[in-house]
Kinemage of the C-alpha trace (Angstrom):
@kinemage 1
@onewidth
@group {chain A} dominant
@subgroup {mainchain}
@vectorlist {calphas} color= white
{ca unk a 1} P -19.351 -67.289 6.247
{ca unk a 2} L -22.223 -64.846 5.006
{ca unk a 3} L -24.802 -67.203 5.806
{ca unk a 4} L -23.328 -67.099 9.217
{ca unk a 5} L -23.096 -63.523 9.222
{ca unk a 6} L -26.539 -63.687 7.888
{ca unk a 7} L -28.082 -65.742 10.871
{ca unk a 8} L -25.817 -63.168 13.247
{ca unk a 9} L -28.163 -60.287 11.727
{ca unk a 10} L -31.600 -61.860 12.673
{ca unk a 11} L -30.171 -63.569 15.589
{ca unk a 12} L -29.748 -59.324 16.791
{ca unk a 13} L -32.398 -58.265 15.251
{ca unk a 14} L -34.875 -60.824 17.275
{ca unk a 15} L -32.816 -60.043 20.345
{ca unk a 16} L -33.499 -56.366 20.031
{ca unk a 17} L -37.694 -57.435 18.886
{ca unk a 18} L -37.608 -59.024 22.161
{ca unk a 19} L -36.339 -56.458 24.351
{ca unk a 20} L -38.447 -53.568 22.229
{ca unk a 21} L -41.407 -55.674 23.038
{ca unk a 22} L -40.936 -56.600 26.174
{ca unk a 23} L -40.551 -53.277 27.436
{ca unk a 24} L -43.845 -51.911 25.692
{ca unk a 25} L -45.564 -54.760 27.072
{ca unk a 26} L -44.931 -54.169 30.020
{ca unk a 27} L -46.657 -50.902 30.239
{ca unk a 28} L -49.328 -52.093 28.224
{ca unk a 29} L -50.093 -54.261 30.902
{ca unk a 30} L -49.862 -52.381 34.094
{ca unk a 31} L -50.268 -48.666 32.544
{ca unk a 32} L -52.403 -48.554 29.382
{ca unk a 33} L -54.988 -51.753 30.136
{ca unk a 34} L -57.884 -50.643 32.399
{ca unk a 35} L -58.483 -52.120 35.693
{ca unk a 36} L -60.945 -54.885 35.747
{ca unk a 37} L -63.872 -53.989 37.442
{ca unk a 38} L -64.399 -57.148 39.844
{ca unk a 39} L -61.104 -58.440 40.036
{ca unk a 40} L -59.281 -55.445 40.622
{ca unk a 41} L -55.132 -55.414 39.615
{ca unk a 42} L -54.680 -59.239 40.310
{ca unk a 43} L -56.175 -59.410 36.935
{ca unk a 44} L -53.421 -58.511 34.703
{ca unk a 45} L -52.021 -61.918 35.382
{ca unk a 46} L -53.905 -62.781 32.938
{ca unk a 47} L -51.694 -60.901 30.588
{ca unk a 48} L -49.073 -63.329 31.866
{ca unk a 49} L -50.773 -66.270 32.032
{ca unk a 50} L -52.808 -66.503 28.794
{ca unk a 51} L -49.654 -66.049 26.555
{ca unk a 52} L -48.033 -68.894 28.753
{ca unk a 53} L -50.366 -71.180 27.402
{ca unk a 54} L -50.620 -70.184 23.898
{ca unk a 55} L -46.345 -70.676 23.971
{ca unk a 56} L -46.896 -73.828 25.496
{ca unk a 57} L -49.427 -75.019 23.092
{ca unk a 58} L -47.553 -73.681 20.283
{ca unk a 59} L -43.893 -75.130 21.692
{ca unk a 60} L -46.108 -78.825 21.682
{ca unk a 61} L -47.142 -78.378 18.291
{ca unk a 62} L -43.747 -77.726 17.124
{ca unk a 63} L -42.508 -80.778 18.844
{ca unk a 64} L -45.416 -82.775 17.154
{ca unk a 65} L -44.582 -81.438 13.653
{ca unk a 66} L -40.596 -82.028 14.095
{ca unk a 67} L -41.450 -85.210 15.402
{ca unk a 68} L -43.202 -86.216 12.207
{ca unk a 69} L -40.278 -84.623 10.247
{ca unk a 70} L -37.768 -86.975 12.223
{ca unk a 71} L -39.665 -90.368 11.527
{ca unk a 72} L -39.891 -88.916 7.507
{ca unk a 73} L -36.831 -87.881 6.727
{ca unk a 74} L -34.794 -89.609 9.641
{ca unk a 75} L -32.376 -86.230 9.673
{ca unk a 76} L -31.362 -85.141 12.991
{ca unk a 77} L -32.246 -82.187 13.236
{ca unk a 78} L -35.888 -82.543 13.389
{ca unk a 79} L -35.191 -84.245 16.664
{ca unk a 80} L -32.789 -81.325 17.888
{ca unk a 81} L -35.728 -78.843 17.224
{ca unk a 82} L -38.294 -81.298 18.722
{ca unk a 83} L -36.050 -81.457 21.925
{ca unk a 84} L -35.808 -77.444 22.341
{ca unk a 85} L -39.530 -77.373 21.986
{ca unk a 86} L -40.347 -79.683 24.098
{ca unk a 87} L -38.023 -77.974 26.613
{ca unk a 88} L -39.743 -74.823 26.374
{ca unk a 89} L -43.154 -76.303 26.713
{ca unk a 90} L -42.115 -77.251 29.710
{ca unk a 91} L -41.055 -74.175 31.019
{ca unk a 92} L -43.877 -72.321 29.375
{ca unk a 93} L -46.422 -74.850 30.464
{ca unk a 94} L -44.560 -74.441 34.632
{ca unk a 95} L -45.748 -70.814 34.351
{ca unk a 96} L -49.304 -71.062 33.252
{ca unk a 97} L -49.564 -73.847 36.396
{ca unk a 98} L -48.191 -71.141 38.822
{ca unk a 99} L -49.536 -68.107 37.731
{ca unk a 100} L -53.159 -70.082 37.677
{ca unk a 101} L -53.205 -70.357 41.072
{ca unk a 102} L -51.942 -66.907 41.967
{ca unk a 103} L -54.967 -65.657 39.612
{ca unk a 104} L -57.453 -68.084 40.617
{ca unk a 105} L -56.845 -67.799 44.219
{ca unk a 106} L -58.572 -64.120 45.215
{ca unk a 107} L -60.606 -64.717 42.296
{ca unk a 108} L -62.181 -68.026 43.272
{ca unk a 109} L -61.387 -68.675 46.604
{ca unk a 110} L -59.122 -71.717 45.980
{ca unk a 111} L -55.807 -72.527 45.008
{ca unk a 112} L -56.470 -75.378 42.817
{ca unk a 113} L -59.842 -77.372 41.687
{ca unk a 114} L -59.865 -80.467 39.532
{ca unk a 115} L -61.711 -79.309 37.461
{ca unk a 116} L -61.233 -80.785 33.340
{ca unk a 117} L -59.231 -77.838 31.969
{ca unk a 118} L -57.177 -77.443 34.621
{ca unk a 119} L -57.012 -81.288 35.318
{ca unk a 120} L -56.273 -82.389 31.382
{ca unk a 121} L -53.633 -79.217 31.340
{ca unk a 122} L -51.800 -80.780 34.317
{ca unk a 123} L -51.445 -84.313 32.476
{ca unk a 124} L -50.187 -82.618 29.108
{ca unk a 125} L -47.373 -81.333 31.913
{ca unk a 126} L -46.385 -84.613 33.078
{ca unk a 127} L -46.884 -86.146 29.152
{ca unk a 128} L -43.995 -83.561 28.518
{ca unk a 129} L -42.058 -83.959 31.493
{ca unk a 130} L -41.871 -87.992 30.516
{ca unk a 131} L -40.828 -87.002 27.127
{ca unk a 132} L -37.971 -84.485 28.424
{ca unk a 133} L -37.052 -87.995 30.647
{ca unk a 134} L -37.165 -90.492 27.555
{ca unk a 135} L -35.054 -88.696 25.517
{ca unk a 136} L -32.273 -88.268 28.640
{ca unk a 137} L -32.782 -92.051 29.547
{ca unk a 138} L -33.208 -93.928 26.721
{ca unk a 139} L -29.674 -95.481 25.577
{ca unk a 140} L -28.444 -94.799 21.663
{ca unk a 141} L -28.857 -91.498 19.999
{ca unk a 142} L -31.159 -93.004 16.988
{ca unk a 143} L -33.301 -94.912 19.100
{ca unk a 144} L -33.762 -92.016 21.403
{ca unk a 145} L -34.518 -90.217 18.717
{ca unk a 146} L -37.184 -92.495 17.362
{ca unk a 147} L -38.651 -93.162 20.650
{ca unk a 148} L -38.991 -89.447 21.505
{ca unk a 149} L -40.739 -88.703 18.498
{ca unk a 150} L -43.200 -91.503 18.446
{ca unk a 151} L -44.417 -90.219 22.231
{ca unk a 152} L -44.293 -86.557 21.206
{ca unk a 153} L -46.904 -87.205 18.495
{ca unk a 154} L -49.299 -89.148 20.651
{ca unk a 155} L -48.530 -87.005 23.622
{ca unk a 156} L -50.146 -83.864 21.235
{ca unk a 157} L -53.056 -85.669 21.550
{ca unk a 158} L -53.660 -83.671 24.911
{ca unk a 159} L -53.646 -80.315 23.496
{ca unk a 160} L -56.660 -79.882 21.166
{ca unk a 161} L -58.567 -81.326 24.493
{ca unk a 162} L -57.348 -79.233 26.596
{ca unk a 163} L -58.499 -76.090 24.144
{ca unk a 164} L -61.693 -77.396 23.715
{ca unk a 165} L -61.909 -78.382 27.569
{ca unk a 166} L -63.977 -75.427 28.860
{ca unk a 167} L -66.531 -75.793 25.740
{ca unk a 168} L -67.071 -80.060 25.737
{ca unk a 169} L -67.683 -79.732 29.657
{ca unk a 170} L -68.461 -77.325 32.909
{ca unk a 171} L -65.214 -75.778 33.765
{ca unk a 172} L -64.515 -73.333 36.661
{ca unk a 173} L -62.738 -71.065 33.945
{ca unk a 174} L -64.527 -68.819 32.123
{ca unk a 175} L -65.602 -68.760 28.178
{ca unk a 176} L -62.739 -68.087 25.959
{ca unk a 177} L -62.519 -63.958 26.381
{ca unk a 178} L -61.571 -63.704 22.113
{ca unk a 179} L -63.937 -65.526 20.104
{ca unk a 180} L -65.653 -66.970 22.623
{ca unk a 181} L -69.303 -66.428 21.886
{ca unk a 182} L -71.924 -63.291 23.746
{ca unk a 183} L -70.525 -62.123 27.206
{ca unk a 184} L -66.806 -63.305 26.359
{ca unk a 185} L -65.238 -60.165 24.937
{ca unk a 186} L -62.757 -57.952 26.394
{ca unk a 187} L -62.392 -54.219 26.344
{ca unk a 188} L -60.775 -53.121 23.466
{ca unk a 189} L -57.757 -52.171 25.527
{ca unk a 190} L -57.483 -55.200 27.271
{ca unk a 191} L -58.069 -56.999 24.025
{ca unk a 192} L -55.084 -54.714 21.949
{ca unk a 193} L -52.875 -55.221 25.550
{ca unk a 194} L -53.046 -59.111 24.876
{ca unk a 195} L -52.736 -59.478 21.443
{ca unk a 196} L -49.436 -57.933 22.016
{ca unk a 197} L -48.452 -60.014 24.735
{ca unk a 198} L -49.377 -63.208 22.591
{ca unk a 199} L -46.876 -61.730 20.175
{ca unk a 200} L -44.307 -60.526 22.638
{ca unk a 201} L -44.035 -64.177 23.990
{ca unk a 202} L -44.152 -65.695 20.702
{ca unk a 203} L -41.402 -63.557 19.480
{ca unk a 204} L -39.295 -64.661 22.848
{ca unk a 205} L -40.247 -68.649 22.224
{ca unk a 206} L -38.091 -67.918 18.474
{ca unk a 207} L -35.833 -66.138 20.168
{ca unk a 208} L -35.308 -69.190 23.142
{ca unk a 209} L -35.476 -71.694 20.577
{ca unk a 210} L -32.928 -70.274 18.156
{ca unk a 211} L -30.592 -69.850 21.527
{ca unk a 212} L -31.586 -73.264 22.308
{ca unk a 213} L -30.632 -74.888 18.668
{ca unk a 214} L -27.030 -73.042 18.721
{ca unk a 215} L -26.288 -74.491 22.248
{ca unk a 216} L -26.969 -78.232 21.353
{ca unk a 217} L -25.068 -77.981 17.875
{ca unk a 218} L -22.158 -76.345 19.893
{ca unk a 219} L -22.572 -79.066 22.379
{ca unk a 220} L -22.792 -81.925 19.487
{ca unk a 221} L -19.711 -79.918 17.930
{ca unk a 222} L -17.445 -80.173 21.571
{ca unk a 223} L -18.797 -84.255 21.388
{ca unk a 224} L -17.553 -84.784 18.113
{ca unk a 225} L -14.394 -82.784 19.010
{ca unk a 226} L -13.705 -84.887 21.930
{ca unk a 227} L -14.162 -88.549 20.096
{ca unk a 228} L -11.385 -87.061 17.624
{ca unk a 229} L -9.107 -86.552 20.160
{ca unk a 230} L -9.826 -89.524 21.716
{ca unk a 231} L -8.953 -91.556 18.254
């Protein structure tokens, strides 16, 4: 019971980080960030867009380490968390594909171009979306399991080339805007605004996957409950 009451406490204590943060991102992003000179207000997308991928990236590496867990230690729920993640990826990895475009299209006159980043990060979308498929399709909960984790540590394989896309080859996108070398940095505004977006979003991918975990135990609770009966 207190460690229940225990995981209550954080559980509203991340809900409330999320909100807090939210909110103050929010006018970090359209108040206290300065406009970009050339691209004008479309910019702050970016804001959007950048921490998008970073959760996805970061949702796929979780998947890849739980995955390892599961084929180790064969417990269940390294493939419950792997699951979650991989969910989230998804969802994460939906947004950076639609609010690319909606950036990219005043900025560069097109919608979409094949180029490799873009290219690689819309195969690392369908590697996940085949994942999300195996483990709904694949008959018996252990070999599910097994099979699921298997592809979600080769399907990692995508994300450290996607990273290092835009520096192995000539990308349309620009050079990373942190770290990225002479003629990449940022205002110091705009830097501050998305260092706390990265954090905002990470804080709401805990906060999803926590959510995420409770409703699949409840929903392996309500199976077990219902083969009971059924005996």
């Amino acid at each position: 019971m207190e460690q229940n009451n225990r995981k209550d406490i954080w559980g509203s204590l991340l809900k409330i980080g999320v909100f807090v943060c939210m909110t103050v991102n929010i006018y970090l992003v359209f108040q206290f960030a300065p406009q970009e000179q050339s691209m004008g207000h479309v910019q702050r997308i970016f804001y959007f867009h950048v921490p998008s991928a970073w959760i996805a990236f970061l949702a796929f590496f979780v998947v890849f380490v739980a995955s390892i867990g599961y084929l180790w230690k064969r417990e269940r729920k390294y493939d419950l968390v792997a699951g979650a993640a991989a969910e989230i990826g998804v969802l994460f990895a939906t947004l950076v594909l639609i609010t690319g475009p909606i950036w990219g299209r005043p900025v560069w006159n097109t919608w979409w171009e094949w180029s490799p980043r873009l290219t690689l990060f819309l195969v690392l979308w369908f590697i996940y979306i085949a994942y999300l498929m195996l483990r709904n399709f694949v008959e018996g909960e252990e070999k599910s399991a097994r099979f699921s984790a298997v592809f979600g540590i080769f399907g990692f394989v995508d994300v450290p080339i996607v990273y290092m896309s835009i520096r192995l080859w000539r990308d349309i996108h620009p050079s990373p805007v942190v770290g990225g070398g002479q003629g990449s940095g940022l205002h110091p505004d705009m830097t501050f605004t998305l260092l706390f977006s990265v954090l905002t979003f990470t804080l709401l991918f805990l906060f999803l996957l926590s959510n995420r975990m409770k409703l699949e135990k409840s929903r392996i609770a309500l199976d077990d409950l219902k083969r009971q009966i059924a005996f």
